[in-house]
Structure formats: C-alpha cells, structure tokens
Biopython code that builds the backbone (N, CA, C, O; Angstrom):
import numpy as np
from Bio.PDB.StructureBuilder import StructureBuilder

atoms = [
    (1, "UNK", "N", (0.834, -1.164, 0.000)),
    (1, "UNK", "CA", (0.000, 0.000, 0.000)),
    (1, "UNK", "C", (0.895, 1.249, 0.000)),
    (1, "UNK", "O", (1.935, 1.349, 0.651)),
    (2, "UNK", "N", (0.476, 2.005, -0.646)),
    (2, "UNK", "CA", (1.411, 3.285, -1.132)),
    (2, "UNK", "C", (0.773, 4.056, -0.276)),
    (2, "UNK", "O", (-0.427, 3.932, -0.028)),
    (3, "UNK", "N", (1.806, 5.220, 0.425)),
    (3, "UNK", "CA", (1.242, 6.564, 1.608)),
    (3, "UNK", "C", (0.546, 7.401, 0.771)),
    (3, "UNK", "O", (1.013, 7.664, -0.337)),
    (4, "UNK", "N", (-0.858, 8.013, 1.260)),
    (4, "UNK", "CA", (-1.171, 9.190, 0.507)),
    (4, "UNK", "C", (-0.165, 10.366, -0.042)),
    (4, "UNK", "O", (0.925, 10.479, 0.520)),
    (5, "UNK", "N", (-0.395, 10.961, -0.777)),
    (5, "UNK", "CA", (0.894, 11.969, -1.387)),
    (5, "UNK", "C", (-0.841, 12.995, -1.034)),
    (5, "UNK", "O", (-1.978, 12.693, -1.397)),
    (6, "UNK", "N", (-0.272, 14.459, -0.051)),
    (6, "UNK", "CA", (-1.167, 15.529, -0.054)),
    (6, "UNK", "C", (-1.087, 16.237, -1.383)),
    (6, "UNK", "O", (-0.256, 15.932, -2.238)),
    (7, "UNK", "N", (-1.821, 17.023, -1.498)),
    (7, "UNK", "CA", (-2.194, 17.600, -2.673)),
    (7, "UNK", "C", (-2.390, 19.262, -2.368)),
    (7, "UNK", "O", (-3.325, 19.699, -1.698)),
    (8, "UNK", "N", (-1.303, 20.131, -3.002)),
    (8, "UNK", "CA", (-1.166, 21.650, -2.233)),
    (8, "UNK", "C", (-1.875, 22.439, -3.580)),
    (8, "UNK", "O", (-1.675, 23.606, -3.917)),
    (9, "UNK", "N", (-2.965, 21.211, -4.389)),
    (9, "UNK", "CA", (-3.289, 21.832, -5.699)),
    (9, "UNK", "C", (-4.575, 23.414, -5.653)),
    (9, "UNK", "O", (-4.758, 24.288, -6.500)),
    (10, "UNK", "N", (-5.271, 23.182, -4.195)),
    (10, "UNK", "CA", (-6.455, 24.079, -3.786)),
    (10, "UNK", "C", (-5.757, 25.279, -3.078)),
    (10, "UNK", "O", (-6.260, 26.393, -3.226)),
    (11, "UNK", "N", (-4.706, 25.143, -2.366)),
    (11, "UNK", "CA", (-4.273, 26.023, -1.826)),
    (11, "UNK", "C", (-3.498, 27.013, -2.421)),
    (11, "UNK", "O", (-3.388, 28.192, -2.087)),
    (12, "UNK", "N", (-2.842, 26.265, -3.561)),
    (12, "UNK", "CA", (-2.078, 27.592, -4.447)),
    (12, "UNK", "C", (-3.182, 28.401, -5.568)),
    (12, "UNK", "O", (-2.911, 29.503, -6.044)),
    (13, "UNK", "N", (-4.252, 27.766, -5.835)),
    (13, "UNK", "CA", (-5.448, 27.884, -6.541)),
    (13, "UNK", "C", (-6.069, 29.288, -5.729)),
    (13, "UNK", "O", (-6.574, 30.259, -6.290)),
    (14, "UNK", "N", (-5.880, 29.102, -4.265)),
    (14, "UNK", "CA", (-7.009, 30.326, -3.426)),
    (14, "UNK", "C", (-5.594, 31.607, -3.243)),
    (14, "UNK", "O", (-5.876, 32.798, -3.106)),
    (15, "UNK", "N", (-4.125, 31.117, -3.271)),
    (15, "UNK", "CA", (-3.261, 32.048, -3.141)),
    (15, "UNK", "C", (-3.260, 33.038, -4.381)),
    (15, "UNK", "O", (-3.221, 34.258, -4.540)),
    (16, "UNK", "N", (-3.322, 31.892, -5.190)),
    (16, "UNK", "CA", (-3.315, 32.821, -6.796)),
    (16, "UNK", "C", (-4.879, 33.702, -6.917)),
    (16, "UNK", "O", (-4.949, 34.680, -7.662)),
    (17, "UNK", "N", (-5.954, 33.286, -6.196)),
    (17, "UNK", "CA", (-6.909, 34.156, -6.771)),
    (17, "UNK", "C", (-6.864, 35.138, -5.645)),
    (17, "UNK", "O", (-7.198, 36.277, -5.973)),
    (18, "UNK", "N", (-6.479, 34.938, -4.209)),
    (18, "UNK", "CA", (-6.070, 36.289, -3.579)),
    (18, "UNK", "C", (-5.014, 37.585, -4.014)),
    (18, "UNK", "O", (-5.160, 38.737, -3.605)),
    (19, "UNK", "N", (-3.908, 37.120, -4.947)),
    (19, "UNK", "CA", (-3.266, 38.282, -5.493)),
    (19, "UNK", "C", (-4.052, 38.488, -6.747)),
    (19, "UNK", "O", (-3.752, 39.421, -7.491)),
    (20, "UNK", "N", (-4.842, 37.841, -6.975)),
    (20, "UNK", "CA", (-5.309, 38.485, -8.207)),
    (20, "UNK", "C", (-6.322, 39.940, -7.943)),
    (20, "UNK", "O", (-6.308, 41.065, -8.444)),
    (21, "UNK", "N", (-7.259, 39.206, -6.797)),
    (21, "UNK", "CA", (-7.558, 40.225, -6.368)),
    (21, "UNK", "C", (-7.204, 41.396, -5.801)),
    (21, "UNK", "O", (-7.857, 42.439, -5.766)),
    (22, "UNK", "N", (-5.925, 41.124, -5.272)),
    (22, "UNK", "CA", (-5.365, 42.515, -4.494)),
    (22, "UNK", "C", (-4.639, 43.273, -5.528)),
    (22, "UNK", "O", (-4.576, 44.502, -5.507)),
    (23, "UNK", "N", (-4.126, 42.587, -6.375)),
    (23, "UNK", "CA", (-3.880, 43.663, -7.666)),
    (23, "UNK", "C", (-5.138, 44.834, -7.744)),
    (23, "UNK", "O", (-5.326, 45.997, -7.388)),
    (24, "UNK", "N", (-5.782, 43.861, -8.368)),
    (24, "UNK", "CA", (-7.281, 44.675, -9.172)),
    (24, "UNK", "C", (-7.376, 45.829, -8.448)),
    (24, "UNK", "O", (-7.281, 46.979, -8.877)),
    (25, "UNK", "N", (-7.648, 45.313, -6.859)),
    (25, "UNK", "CA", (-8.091, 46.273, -5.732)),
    (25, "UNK", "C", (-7.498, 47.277, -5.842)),
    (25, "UNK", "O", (-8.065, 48.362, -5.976)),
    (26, "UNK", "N", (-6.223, 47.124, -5.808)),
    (26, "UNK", "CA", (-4.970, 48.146, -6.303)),
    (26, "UNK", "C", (-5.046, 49.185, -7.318)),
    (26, "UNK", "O", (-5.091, 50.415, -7.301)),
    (27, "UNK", "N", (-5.043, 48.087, -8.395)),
    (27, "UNK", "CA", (-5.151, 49.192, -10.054)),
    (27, "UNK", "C", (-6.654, 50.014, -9.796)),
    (27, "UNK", "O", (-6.731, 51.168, -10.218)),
    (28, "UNK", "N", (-7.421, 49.620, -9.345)),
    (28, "UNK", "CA", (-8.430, 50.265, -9.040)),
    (28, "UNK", "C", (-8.634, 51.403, -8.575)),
    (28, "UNK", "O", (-9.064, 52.404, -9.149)),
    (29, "UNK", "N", (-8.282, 51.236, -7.372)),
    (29, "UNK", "CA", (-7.587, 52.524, -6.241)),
    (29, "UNK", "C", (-6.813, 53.664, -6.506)),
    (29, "UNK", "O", (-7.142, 54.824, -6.257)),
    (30, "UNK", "N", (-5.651, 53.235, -7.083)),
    (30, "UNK", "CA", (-4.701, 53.848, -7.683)),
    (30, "UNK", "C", (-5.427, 54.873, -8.914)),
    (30, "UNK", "O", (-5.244, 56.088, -8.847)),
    (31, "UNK", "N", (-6.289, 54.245, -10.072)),
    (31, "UNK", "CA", (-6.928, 55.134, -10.499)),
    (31, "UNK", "C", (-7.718, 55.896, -10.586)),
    (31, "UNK", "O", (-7.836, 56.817, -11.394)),
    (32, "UNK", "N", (-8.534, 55.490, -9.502)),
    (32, "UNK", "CA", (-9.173, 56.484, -9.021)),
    (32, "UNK", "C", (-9.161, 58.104, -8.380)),
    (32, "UNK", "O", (-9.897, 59.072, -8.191)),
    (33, "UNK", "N", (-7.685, 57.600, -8.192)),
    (33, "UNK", "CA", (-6.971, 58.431, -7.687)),
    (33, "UNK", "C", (-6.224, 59.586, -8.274)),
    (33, "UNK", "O", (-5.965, 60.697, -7.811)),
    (34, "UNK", "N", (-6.012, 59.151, -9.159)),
    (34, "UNK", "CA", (-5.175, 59.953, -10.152)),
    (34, "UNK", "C", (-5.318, 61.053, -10.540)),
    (34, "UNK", "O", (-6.515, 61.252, -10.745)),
    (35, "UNK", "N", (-4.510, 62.195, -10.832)),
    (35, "UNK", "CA", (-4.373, 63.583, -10.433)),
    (35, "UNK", "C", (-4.610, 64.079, -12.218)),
    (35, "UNK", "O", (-5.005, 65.214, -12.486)),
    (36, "UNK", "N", (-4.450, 63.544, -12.784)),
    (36, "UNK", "CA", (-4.291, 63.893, -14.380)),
    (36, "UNK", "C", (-6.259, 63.594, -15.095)),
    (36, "UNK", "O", (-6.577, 63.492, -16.280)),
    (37, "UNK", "N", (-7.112, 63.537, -13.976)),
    (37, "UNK", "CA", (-8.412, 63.386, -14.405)),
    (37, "UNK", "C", (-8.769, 64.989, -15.225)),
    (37, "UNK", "O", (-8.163, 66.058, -15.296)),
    (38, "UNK", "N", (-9.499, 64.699, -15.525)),
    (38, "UNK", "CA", (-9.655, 66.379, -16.876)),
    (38, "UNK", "C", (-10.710, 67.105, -16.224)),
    (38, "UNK", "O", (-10.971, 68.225, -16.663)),
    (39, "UNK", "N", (-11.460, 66.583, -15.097)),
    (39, "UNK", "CA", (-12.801, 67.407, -14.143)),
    (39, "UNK", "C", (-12.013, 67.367, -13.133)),
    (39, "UNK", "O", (-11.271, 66.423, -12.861)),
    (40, "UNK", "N", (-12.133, 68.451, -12.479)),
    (40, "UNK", "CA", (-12.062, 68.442, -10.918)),
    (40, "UNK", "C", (-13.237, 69.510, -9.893)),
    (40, "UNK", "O", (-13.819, 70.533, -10.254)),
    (41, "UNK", "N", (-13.272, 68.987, -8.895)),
    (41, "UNK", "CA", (-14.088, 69.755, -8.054)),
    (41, "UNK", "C", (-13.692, 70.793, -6.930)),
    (41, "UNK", "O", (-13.339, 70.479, -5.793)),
    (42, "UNK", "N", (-13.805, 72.077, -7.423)),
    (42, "UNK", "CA", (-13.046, 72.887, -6.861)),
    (42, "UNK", "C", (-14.032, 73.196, -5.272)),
    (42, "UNK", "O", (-15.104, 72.631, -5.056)),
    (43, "UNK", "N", (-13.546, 73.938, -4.554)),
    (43, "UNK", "CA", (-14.262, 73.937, -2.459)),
    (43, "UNK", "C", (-15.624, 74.045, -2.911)),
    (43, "UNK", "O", (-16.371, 73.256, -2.333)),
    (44, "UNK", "N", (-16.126, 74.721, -3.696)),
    (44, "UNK", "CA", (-17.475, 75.254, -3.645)),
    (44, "UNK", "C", (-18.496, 73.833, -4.278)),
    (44, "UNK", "O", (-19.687, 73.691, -4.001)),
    (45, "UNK", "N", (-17.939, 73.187, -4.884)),
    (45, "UNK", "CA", (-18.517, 71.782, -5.023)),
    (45, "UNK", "C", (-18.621, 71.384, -6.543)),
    (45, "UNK", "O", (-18.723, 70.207, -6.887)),
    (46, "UNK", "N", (-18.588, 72.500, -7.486)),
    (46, "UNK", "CA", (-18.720, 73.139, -8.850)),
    (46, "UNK", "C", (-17.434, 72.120, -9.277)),
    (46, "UNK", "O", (-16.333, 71.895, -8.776)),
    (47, "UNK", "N", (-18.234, 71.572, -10.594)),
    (47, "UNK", "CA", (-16.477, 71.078, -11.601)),
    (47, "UNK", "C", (-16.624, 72.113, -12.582)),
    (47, "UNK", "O", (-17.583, 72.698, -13.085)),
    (48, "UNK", "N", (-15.100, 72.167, -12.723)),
    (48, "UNK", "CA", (-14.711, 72.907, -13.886)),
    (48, "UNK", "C", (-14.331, 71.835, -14.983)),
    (48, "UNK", "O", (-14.269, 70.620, -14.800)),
    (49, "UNK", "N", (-14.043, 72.643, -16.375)),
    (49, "UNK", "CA", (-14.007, 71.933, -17.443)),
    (49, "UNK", "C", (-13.208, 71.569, -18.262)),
    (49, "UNK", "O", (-14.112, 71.445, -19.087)),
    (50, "UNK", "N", (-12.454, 71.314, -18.741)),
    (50, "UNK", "CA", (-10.528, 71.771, -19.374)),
    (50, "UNK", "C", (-11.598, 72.378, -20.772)),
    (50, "UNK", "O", (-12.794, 72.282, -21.047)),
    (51, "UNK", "N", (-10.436, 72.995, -21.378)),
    (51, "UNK", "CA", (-10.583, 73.782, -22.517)),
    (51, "UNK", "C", (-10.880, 72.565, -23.631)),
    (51, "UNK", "O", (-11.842, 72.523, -24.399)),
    (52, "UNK", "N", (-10.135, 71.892, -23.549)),
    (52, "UNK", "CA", (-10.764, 70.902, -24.980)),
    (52, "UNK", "C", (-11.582, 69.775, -24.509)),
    (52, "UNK", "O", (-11.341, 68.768, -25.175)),
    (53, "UNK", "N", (-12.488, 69.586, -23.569)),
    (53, "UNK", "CA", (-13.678, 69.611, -23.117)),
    (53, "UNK", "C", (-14.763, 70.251, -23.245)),
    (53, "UNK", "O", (-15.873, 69.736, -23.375)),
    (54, "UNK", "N", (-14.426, 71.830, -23.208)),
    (54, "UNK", "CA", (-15.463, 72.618, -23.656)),
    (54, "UNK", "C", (-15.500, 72.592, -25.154)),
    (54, "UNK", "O", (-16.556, 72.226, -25.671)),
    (55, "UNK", "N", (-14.632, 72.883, -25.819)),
    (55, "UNK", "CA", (-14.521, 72.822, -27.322)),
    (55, "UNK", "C", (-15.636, 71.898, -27.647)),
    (55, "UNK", "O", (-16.821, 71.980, -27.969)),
    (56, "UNK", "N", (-14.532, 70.764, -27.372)),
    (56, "UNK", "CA", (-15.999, 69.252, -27.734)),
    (56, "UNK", "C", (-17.021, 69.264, -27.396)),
    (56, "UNK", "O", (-17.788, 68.409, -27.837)),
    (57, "UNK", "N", (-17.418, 70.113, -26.589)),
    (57, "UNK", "CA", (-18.690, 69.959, -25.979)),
    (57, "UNK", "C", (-19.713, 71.183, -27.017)),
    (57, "UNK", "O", (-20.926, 71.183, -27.225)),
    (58, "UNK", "N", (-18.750, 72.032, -27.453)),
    (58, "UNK", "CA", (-19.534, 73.257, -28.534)),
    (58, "UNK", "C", (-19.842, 72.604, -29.499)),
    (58, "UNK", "O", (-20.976, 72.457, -29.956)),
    (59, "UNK", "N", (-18.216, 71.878, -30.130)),
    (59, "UNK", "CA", (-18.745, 71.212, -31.265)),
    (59, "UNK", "C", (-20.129, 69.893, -31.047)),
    (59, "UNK", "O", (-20.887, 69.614, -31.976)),
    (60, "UNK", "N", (-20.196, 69.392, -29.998)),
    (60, "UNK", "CA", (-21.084, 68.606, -30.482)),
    (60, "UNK", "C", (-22.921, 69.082, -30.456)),
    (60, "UNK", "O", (-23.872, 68.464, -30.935)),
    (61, "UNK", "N", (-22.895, 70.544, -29.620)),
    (61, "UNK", "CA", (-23.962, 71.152, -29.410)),
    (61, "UNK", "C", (-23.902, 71.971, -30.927)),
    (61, "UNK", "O", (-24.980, 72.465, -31.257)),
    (62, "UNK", "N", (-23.087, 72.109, -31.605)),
    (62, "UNK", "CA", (-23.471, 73.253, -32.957)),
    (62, "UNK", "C", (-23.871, 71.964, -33.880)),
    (62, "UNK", "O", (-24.650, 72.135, -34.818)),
    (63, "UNK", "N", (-23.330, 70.674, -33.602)),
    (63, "UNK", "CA", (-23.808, 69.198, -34.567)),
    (63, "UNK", "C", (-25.300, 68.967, -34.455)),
    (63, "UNK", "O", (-26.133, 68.780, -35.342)),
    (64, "UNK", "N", (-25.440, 69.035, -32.964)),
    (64, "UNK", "CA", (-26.925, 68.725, -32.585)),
    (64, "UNK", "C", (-27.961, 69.420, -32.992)),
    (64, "UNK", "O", (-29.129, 69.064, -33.147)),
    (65, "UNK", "N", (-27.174, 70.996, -33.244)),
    (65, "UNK", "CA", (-28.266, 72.065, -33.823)),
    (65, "UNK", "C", (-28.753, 71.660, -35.380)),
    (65, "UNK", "O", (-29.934, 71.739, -35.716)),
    (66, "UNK", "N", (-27.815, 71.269, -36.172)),
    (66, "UNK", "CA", (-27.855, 70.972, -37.849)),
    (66, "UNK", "C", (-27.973, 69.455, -38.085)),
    (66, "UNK", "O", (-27.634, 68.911, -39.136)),
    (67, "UNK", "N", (-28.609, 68.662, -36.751)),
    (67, "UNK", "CA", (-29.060, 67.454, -37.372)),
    (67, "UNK", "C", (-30.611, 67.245, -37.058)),
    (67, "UNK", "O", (-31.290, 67.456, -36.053)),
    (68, "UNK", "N", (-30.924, 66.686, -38.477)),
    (68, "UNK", "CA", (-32.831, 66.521, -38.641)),
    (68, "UNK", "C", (-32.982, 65.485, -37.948)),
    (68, "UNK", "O", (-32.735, 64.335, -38.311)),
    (69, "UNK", "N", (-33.606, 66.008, -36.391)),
    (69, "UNK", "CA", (-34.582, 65.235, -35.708)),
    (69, "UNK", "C", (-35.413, 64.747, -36.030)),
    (69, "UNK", "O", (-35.761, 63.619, -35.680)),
    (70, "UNK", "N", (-35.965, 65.467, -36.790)),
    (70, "UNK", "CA", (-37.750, 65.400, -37.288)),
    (70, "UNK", "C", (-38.119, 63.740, -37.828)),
    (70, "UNK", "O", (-37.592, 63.269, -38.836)),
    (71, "UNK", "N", (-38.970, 63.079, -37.089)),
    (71, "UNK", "CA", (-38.839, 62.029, -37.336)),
    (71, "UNK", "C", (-40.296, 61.510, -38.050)),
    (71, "UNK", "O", (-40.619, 60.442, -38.569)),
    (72, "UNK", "N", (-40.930, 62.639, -37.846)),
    (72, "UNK", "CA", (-42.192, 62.085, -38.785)),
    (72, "UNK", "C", (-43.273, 61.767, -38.076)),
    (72, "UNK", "O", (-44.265, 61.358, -38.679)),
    (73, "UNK", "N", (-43.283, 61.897, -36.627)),
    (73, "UNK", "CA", (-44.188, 60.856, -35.744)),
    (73, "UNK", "C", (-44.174, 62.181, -34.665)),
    (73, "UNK", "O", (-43.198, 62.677, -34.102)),
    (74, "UNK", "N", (-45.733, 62.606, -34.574)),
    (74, "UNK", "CA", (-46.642, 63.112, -33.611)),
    (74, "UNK", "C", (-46.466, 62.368, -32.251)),
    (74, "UNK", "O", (-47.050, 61.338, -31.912)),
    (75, "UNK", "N", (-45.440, 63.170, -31.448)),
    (75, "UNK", "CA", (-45.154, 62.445, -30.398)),
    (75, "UNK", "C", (-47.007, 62.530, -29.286)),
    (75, "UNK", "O", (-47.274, 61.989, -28.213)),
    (76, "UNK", "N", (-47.600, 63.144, -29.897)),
    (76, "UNK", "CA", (-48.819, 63.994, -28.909)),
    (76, "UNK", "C", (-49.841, 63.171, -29.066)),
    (76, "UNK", "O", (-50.598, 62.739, -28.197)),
    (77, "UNK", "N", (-49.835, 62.915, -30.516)),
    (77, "UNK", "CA", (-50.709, 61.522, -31.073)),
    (77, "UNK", "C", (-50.933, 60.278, -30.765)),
    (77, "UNK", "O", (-51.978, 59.629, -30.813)),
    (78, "UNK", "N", (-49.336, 59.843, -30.278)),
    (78, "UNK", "CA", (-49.590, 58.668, -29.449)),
    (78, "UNK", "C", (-49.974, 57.997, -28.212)),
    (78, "UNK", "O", (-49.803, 56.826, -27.873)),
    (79, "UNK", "N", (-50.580, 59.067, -27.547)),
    (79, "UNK", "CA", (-51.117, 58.486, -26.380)),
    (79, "UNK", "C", (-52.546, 59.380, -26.147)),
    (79, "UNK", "O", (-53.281, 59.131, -25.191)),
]
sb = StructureBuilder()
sb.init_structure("model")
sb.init_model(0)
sb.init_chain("A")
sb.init_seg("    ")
for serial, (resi, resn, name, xyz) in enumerate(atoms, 1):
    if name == "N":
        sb.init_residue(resn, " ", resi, " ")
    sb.init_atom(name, np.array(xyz, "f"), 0.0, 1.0, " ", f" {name:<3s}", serial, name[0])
structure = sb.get_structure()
C-alpha cells in the first residue's frame, strides 16, 4: 500500500486568486486616484471643465443644432 501523497493543488489555486484580487483592488484605487483626471471639483462643489472639453462639448452642441430630428411621428398623437 502506497502513503497518501497531499495535494497543495487548492491552496495555491485560493493564493493565486487572492493576489489576483489585491492587484485589481490596487489598479483600481490607484486610479481612481489619479491627479491627471480632466474634471475636478473645486471647495465650492462646482467642476470645472478643461478647454478641450469645452470645445468638444460646442462642437457637439453646434452638430446637434444641424441634425434633422424630425422624425415624422406626432409624439402627442400617441397616447
């Protein structure tokens, strides 16, 4: 009769998915964090906007102005 041989196959299985997680937790954190975000919230509670934020934000409001909504359908009609 041969001695059982243990098996350390579950335990490196739960080690490996604990650093996996503490990475994540990490990269997570870390970016959240990060100082190079393009909004910030200045004391008064207000975000400000970066400049090519606002830009994009003109251009896509002068797009919205020169595209045909009009869809043909009496929204008033249907109910």
């Amino acid at each position: 009769m041969e001695p059982e041989k243990k098996s350390n196959g579950a335990l490196i299985g739960l080690i490996v998915i604990i650093i996996i997680l503490v990475v994540g937790g990490l990269y997570i954190w870390q970016s959240n964090m990060s100082p190079s975000q393009t909004t910030s919230e200045n004391i008064s509670g207000s975000t400000t906007i970066s400049k090519q934020d606002a830009e994009e934000l003109d251009r896509l409001e002068a797009d919205s102005r020169t595209t045909d909504s009009n869809t043909g359908v009496d929204a008033n009609a249907l109910y």
